[in-house]
N, C-alpha and C positions, 0 to 999 in steps of 0.2 A: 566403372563398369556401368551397364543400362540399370541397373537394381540399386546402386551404389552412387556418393555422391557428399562432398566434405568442402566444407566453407570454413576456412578460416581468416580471420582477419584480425588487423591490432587498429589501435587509434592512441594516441601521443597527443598531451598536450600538455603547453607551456604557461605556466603563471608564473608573472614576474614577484608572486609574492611566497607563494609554495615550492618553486620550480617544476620540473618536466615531470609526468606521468603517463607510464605507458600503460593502456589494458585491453588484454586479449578477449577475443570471442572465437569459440571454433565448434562448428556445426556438425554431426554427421549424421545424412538422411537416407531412411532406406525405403527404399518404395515397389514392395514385389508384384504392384497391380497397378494401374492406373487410378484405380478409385481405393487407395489404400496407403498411407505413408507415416511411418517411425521416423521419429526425430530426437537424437541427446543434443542436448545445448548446454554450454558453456561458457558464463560470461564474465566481466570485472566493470565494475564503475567506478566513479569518484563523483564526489559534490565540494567545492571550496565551500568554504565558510564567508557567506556574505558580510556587507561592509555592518547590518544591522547586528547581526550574530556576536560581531568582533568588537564594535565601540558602544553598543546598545547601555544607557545610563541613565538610571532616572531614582528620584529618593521622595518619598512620601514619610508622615508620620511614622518615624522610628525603625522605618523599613526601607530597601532598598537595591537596585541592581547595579554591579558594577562591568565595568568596561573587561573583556579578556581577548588583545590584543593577538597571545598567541597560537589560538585555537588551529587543530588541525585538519584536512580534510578529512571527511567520510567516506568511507572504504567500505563498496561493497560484493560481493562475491554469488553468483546462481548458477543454479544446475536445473537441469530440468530435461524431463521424459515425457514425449507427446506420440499420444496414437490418432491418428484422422482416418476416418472411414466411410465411403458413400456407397448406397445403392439404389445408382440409377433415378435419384433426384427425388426420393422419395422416403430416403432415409438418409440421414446425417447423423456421424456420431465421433464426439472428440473426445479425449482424455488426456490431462497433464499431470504432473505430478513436476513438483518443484520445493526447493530447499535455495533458503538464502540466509546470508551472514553479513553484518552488518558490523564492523568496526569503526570506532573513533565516532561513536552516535553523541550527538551536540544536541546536551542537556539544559536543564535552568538547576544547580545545584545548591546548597547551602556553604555559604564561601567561612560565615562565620562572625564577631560582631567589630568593629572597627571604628576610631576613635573619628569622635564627628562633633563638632563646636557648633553647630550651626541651628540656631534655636527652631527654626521653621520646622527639621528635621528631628532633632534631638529633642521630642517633646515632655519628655521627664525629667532633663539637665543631667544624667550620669556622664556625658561625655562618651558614650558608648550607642551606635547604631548595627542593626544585624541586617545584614546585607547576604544577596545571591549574586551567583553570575553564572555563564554559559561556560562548559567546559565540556570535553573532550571523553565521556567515561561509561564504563559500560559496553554492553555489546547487545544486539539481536538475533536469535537465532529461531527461521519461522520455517514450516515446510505445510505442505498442502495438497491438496488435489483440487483439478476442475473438472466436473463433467459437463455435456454439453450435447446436448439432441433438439435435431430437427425434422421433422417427422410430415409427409401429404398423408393427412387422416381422410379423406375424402377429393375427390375432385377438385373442388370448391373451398378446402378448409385445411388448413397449414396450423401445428403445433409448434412449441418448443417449451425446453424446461432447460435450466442449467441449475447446478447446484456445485456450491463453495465450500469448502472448508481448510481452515488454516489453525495448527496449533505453534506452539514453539513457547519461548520466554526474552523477558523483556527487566535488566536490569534496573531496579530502584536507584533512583541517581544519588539521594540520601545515605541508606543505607548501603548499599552492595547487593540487596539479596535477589534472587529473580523470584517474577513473579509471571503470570500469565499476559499476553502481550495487552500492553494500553492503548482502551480506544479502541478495542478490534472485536468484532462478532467472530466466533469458531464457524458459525453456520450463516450462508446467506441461498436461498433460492427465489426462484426467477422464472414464470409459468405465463403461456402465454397461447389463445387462439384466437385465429385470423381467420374470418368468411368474406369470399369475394364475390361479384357479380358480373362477372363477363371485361373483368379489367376496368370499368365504371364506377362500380362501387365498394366498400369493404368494410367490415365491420372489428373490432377488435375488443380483446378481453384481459386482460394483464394484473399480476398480481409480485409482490417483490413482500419478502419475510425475510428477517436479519435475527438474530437471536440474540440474546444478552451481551454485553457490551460491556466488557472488562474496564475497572479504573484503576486510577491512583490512588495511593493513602490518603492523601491530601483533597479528593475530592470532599466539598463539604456538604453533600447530600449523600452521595453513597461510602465514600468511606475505602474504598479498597474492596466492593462489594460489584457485584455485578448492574450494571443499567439496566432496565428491561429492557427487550427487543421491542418492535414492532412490523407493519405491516403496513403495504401501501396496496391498495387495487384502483382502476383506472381502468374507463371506456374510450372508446378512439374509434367514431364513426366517418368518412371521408367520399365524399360524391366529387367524381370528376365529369369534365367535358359533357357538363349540362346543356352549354349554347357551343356550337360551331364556332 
């Protein structure tokens, strides 16, 4: 119908080492104004596990990574709800909200200790090295929202701000237990104003904040503790068609 409006589509593909994968996408958008559009989305992916992932091998004093041939691909699954809004070029306003799942996430795990002659290696002489390798385990489950405004505050003078947030858990590949996702800010925004001069000139003001930065147990500064966030700002002045 003119208000109404549904995309679906698949995509298949063939590894000679995984075999065939199919995964769907199917769209459906609604749009009761021309400057106003709903969107659910639904998606599937996959990633193989690269040649480095799969044979990766390397052994240091008493420590060590082994090869794991038969890891499988990563599997993953989105949903997402989007609103877009304009008025009249002087207001812009988005919002998503999204939830993803993550299967077969390919880790670096503790494999265990394994019998190893090799003096270089084996620097104590028990005939025993503790070795890791990449494996298959664990899941991710993350959801979030986006906002996002763009705003003519003046004639002359264009805004915007977006702001991020993502929570969810993120599988210890050691232990089993979840934990808050690794490596990831809950909070990031994103602010920014633009002064122009007759299309000649422009002047800019930008500012980006991320907030603390969940680790691993294993980090050896923090601990399983949070990183601190920080903050970036940044000038960006630009003169055009000085000379003819």
């Amino acid at each position: 119908s003119p208000a109404w409006q549904a995309v679906i589509g698949s995509r298949y593909d063939h590894n000679s080492t995984y075999g065939g994968v199919h995964n769907p996408r199917i769209a459906l958008i609604y749009r009761p104004a021309e400057q106003q559009t709903y969107k659910m989305l639904y998606g599937e992916a996959y990633i193989a596990p690269s040649h480095f992932d799969r044979f990766e091998t390397w052994f240091v004093e008493e420590y060590g990574h082994i090869q794991n041939p038969d890891l499988k691909p990563e599997v993953m699954r989105t949903v997402e709800l989007n609103h877009t809004r304009s008025w009249n070029d002087r207001l812009e306003l988005s919002l998503s909200l999204y939830r993803n799942e993550v299967e077969n996430l390919i880790v670096r795990r503790f494999y265990g200790l394994v019998p190893m002659a090799d003096a270089f290696v084996d620097a104590d002489g028990d005939g025993l090295v503790a070795v890791e390798w990449s494996d298959n385990y664990g899941r991710v489950r993350s959801y979030g929202a986006d906002l996002r405004v763009n705003a003519a505050l003046a004639p002359a003078l264009r805004g915007f701000i977006n702001y991020s947030w993502i929570g969810g858990t993120n599988t210890d590949p050691n232990t089993g237990a979840e934990y808050d996702l690794f490596k990831t800010s809950s909070h990031k925004v994103a602010a920014g104003l633009t002064w122009s001069v007759r299309d000649r000139a422009s002047l800019s003001a930008r500012i980006r904040w991320v907030s603390g930065i969940a680790t691993r147990s294993e980090n050896s500064l923090y601990g399983g503790a949070r990183m601190p966030g920080y903050h970036v700002v940044n000038f960006h002045g630009r003169v055009r068609s000085v000379v003819e």
